[in-house]
ZAROLUM-63245 format. One record per residue (C-alpha): residue number from 0; residue in one letter; x negated, y negated, z negated. Coordinates in Angstrom, 2 decimals. Layout:
% ZAROLUM-63245
@k:NUM | r:A | c1:X | c2:Y | c3:Z;
...
//
This chain:
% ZAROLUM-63245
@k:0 | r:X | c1:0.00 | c2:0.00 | c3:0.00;
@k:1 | r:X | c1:-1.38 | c2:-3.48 | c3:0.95;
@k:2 | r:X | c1:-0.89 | c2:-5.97 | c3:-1.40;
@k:3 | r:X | c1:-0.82 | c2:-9.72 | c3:-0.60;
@k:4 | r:X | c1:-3.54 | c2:-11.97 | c3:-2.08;
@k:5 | r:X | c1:-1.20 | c2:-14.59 | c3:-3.96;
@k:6 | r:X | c1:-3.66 | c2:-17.83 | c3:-4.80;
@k:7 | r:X | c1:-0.82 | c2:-18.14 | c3:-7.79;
@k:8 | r:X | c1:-2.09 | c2:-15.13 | c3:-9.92;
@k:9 | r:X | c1:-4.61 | c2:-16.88 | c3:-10.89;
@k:10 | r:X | c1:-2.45 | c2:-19.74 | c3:-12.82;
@k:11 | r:X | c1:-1.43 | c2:-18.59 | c3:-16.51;
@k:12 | r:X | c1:1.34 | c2:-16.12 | c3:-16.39;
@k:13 | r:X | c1:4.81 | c2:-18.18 | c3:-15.82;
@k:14 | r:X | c1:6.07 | c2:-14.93 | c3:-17.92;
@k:15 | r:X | c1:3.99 | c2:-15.62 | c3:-21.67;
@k:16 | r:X | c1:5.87 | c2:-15.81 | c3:-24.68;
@k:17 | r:X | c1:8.08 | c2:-18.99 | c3:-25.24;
@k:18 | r:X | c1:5.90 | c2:-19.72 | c3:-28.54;
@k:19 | r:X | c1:2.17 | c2:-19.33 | c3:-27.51;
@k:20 | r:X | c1:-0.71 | c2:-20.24 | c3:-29.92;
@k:21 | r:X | c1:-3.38 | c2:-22.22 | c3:-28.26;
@k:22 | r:X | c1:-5.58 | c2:-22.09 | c3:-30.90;
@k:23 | r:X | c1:-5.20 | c2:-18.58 | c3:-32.66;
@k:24 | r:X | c1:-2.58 | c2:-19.37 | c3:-35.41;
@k:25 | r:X | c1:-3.16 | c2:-22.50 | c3:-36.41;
@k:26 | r:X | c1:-1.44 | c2:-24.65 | c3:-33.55;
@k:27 | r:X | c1:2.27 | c2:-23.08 | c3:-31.54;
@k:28 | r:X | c1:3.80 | c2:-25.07 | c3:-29.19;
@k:29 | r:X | c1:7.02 | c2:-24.53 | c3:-27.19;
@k:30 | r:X | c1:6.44 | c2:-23.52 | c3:-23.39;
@k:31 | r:X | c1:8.95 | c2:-24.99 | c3:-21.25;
@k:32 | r:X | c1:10.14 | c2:-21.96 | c3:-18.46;
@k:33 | r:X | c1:8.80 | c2:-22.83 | c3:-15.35;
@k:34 | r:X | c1:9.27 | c2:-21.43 | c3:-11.69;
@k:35 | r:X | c1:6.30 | c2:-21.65 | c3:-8.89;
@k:36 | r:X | c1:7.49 | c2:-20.99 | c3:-5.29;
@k:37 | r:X | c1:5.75 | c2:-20.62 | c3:-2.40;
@k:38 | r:X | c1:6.04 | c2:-22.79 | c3:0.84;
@k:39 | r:X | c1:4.39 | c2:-23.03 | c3:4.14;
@k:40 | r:X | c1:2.49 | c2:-26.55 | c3:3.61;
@k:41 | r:X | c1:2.75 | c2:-26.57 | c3:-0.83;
@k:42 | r:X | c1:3.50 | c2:-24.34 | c3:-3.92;
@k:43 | r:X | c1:6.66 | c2:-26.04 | c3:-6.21;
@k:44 | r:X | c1:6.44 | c2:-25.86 | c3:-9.70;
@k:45 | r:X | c1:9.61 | c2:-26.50 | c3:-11.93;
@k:46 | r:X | c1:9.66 | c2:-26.79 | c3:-15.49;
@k:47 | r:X | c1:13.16 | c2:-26.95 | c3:-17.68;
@k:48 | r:X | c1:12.44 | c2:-29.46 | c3:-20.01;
@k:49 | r:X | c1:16.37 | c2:-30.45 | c3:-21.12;
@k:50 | r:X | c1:16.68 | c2:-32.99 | c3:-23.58;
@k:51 | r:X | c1:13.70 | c2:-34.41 | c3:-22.99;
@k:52 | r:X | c1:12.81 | c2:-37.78 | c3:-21.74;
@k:53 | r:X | c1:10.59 | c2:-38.69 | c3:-18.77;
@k:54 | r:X | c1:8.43 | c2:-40.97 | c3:-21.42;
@k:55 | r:X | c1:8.03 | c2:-38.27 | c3:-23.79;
@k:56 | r:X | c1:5.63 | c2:-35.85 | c3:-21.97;
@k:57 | r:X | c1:2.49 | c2:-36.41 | c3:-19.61;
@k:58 | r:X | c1:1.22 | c2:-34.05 | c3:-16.59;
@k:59 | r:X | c1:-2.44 | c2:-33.76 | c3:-16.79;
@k:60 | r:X | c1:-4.78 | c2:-32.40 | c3:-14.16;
@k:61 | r:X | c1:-8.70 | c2:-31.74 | c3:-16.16;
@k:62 | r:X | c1:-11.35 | c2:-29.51 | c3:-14.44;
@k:63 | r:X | c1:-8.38 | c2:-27.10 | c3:-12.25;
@k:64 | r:X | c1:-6.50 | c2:-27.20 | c3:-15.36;
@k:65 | r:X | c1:-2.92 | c2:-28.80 | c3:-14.76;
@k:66 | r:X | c1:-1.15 | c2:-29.27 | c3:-18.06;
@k:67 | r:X | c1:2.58 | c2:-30.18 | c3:-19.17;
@k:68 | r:X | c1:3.01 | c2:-31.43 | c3:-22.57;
@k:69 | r:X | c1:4.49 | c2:-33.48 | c3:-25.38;
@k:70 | r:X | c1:7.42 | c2:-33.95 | c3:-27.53;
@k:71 | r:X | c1:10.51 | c2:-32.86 | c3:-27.88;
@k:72 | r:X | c1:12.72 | c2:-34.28 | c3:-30.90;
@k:73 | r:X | c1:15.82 | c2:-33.22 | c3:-32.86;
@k:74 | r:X | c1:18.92 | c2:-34.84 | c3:-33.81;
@k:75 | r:X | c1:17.73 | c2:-36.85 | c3:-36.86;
@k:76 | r:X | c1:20.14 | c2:-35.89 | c3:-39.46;
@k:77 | r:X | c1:22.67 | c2:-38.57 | c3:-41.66;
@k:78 | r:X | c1:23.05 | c2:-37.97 | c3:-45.51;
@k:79 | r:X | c1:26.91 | c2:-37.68 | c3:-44.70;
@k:80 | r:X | c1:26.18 | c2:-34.76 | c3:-42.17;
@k:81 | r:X | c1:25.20 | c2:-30.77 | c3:-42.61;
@k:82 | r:X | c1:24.20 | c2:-28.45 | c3:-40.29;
@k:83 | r:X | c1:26.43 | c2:-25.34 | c3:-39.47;
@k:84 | r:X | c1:23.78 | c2:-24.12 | c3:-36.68;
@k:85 | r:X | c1:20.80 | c2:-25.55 | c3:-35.50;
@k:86 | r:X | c1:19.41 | c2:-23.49 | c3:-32.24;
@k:87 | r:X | c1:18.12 | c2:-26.09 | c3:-30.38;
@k:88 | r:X | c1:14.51 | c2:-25.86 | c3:-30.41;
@k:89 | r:X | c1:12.24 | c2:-29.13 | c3:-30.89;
@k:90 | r:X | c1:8.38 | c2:-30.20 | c3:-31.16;
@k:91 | r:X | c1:5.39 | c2:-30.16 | c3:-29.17;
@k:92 | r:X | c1:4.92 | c2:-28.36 | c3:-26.41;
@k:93 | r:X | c1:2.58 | c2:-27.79 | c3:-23.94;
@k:94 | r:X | c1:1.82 | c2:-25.41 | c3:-20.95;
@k:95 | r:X | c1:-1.07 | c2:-24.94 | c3:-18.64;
@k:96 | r:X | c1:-1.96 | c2:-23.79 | c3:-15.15;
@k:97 | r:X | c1:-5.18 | c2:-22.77 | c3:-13.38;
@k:98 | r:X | c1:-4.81 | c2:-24.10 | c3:-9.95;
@k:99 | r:X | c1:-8.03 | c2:-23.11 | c3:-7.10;
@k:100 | r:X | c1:-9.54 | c2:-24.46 | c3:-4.64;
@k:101 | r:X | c1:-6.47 | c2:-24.16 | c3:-2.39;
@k:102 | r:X | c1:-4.68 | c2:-26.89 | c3:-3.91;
@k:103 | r:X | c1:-5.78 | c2:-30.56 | c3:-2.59;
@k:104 | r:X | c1:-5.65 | c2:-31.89 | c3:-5.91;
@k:105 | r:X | c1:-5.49 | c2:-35.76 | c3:-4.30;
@k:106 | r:X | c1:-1.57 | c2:-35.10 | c3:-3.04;
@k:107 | r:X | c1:-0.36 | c2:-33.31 | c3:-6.18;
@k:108 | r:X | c1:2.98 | c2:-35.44 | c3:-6.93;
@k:109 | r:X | c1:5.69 | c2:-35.02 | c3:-9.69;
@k:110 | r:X | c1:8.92 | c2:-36.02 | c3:-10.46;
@k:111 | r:X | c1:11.29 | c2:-35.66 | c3:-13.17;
@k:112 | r:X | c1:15.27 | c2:-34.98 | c3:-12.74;
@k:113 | r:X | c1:18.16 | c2:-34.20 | c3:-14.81;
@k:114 | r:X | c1:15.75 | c2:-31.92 | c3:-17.27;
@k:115 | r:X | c1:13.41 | c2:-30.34 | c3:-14.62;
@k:116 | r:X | c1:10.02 | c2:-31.54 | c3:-14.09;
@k:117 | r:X | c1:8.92 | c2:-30.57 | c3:-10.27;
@k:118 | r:X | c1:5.49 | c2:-30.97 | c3:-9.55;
@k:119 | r:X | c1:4.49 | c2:-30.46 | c3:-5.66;
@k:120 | r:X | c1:1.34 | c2:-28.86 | c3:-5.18;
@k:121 | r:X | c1:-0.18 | c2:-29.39 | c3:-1.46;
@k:122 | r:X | c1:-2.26 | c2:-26.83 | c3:0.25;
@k:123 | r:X | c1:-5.69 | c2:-27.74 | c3:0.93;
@k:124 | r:X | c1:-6.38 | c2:-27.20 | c3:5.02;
@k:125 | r:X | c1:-8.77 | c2:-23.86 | c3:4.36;
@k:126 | r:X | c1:-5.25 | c2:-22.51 | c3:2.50;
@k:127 | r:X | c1:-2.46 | c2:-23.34 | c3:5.27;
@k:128 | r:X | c1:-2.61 | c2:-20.42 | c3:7.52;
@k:129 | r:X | c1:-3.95 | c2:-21.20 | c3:10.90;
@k:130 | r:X | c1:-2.71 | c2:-19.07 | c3:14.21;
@k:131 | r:X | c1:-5.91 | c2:-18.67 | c3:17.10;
@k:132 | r:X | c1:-5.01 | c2:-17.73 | c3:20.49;
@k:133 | r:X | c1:-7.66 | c2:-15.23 | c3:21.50;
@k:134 | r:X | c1:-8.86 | c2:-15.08 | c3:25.26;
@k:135 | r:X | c1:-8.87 | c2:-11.75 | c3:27.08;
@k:136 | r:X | c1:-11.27 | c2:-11.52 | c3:29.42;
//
């Protein structure tokens, strides 16, 4: 069986734990879910991020390392109010992606949309597949 070489393995697994320790157990953060597609010209990254606002995270790119984090608060609660149930989750959060060579880091762009962060990676030229006519003689 061939297998296809996918340039996206080598990013962090999209599938890790939703609480993943950065730093053994001293630091957890939440990891938003994210989806990475594949396109002819650019790989799509979406993150859920719901709740959050488009001033409380940053989208770094350091050394092939592009990383989502910051913030995400909680209702503040009122002396006259209890809570019944509290699921929704809350605090920092970060997530991080190894992105090679095939990625023209100048063109990465992002935006952010009704809770989902989409960040468009480009292929670099030596990534976009390239079709050569071959003479017979």
């Amino acid at each position: 069986m061939l297998v296809k070489y996918r340039p996206m393995e080598n990013w962090l697994s999209p599938f890790e734990s939703f609480w993943r320790s950065a730093y053994g157990n001293e630091e957890c953060y939440l990891s938003p879910l994210t989806d990475i597609l594949e396109r002819k010209d650019e790989y799509v990254l979406y993150a859920e991020m719901p709740g959050v606002s488009k001033d409380d995270f940053k989208v770094e790119l350091d050394n092939n390392l592009l990383t989502i984090s910051g913030k995400k608060n909680i209702h503040e609660k009122r002396e006259d109010e209890q809570f019944y149930r509290a699921e929704r989750q809350c605090g920092d959060y970060k997530r991080s992606f190894r992105i090679g060579e095939e990625i023209d880091k100048d063109k990465i762009s992002a935006k952010y949309e009704n809770g989902v962060l989409e960040i468009v990676l480009p292929k670099a030229e030596i990534a976009k597949p390239k079709q050569v006519e071959i003479q017979i003689k």
